[in-house]
C-alpha positions, 0 to 999 in steps of 0.5 A: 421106430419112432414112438407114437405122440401121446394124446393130450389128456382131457381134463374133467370139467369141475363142477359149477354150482348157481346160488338162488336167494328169496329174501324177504321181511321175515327170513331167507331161503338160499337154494344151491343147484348143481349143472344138472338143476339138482337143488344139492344144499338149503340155508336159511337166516333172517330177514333181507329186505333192506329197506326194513333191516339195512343193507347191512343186515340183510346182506349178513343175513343172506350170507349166514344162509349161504354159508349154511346152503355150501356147508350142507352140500359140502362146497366151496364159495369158489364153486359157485360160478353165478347168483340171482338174489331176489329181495324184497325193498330192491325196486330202486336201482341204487339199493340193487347196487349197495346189496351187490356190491356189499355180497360180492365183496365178502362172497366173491362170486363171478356173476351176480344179478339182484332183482325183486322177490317178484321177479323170482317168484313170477319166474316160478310160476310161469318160468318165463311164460305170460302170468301173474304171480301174487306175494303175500308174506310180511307185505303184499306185491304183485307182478305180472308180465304179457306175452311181449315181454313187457311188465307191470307191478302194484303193491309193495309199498310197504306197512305204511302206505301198503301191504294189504293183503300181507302178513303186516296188513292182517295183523294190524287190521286184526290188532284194531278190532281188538282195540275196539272190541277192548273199549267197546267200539267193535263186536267180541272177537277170540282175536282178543285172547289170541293177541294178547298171548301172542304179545304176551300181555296180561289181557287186552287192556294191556296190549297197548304197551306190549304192542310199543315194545321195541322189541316188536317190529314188522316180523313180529307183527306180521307173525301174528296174522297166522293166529288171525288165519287159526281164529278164522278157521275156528269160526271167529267172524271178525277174523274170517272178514278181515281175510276175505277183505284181504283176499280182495286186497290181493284180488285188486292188485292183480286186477290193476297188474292185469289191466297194465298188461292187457290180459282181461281177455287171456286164460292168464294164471297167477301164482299164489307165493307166501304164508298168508296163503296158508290161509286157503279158501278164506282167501282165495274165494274173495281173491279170484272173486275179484280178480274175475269181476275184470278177467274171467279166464285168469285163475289161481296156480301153485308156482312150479317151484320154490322161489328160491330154487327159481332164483337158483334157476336163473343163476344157472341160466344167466350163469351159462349164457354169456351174460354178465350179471350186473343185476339191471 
């Protein structure tokens, strides 16, 4: 009798993992998310915007956080099958492709695509919808995308032709009222006691040699504008303007992305993203005050998820529907 063909054994399907990355001017945040869009491991290092620390550093940086993120869900870099890198200092095409060519070198990984921080931080607050998403970290951006597709952003110009609104912005305008407080140009402020501990300065008169230490860089600065937010919170007048002049900063780029796009009339919502927002009503009064002056339906939103596990999102998308991931 002759025996029967045994049927071909199946074999199991390894499991794929898609890499997300939030790079800013301060730090990194990786995400790993499995097939079922569980986010399994997190990594974070320091800052990955090219334009402040060069390719080079930001590209170890985002590895450093990686090797953390596969570490912390016990995975292999051959694991994962795609990577969306959302940076800040990437609008320009040929810096998109230093930062890929640099990481798929040293992580060899299929299919990776490098876009903004927007980018990102827009798809986790609307996830693909109409909307508006607001980046108030170190800088200040804002990106917004209408119902045809189409995108417009204003901002992110960096600490010498931009970030109002940003972590850098506050803390420089912050910094000026204590100069002029010091020699008697401006009002007393308790941002002149806050600045010279955070500096690390004897007293006001001797911030000025603190500050042009070169040690201080824009993270550092940027890092001060938490004590400014803290001052305000206390009831110190001059910090509580200088964050609501920020909030309208922040409310003026909208405005300008909401004009682009044609949403004065839409119920358009925009995402709040970044530590400067950490501030609250201080803010965000004068913000949407602002925004409403153009467009009275918009208002202000929570994004639906991290940005770095919005960039994971996008990997696993990317990663599972053909596309070949050349960051354009």
């Amino acid at each position: 009798m002759a025996s029967r063909p045994k049927k071909p054994v199946r074999k199991a399907a390894f499991p794929q993992y898609y890499l997300g990355v939030d790079g800013g001017g301060t730090k990194t945040h990786v995400a790993l998310m499995n097939d079922a869009r569980e986010v399994v491991g997190e990594g974070t290092a320091g800052p990955s915007n090219p334009l402040r620390v060069g390719v080079e550093t930001a590209v170890s940086n985002i590895v450093k956080a990686t090797d953390q993120a596969m570490d912390n869900a016990g995975i292999m870099r051959v694991d994962i099958a795609a990577a969306t890198l959302g940076l800040a200092g990437v609008r320009r095409a040929d810096i998109k492709q230093s930062i890929k060519a640099s990481f798929t070198d040293q992580i060899r990984i299929r299919k990776t695509t490098v876009i903004t921080d927007a980018e990102i931080a827009l798809f986790a607050t609307t996830l693909g919808k109409p909307g508006l998403v607001v980046i108030a970290g170190t800088g200040s951006v804002c990106l917004g995308k209408n119902e045809k597709g189409k995108m417009a952003i204003a901002g992110g110009w960096g600490p010498l032709a931009g970030d109002e609104g940003g972590g850098v912005g506050i803390a420089q305008t912050a910094l000026h009222a204590v100069a002029k407080a010091s020699d008697g140009r401006g009002i007393g402020t308790t941002l002149s006691e806050r600045a010279s501990e955070y500096f690390r300065a004897s007293g006001p008169e001797n911030l000025i040699v603190a500050i042009y230490s070169p040690q201080v860089d824009n993270s550092r600065i940027a890092g001060f504008a938490k004590f400014v937010v803290a001052a305000a919170q206390d009831g110190d007048a001059v910090a509580t303007t200088i964050l609501q002049e920020a909030g309208s900063e922040l409310g003026l780029a909208a405005c300008a992305v909401i004009d682009q796009l044609g949403l004065r009339r839409h119920k358009v919502p925009i995402g709040c993203v970044g530590s400067v927002f950490n501030a609250g009503k201080i803010l965000t009064e004068t913000m949407i005050e602002t925004v409403h002056t153009i467009a009275p339906k918009a208002f202000l939103t929570e994004p639906a998820m991290p940005p770095a596990n919005a960039a994971a999102l996008m990997a696993l998308l990317n990663g599972s529907n053909g596309k070949n991931g050349t960051g354009k």
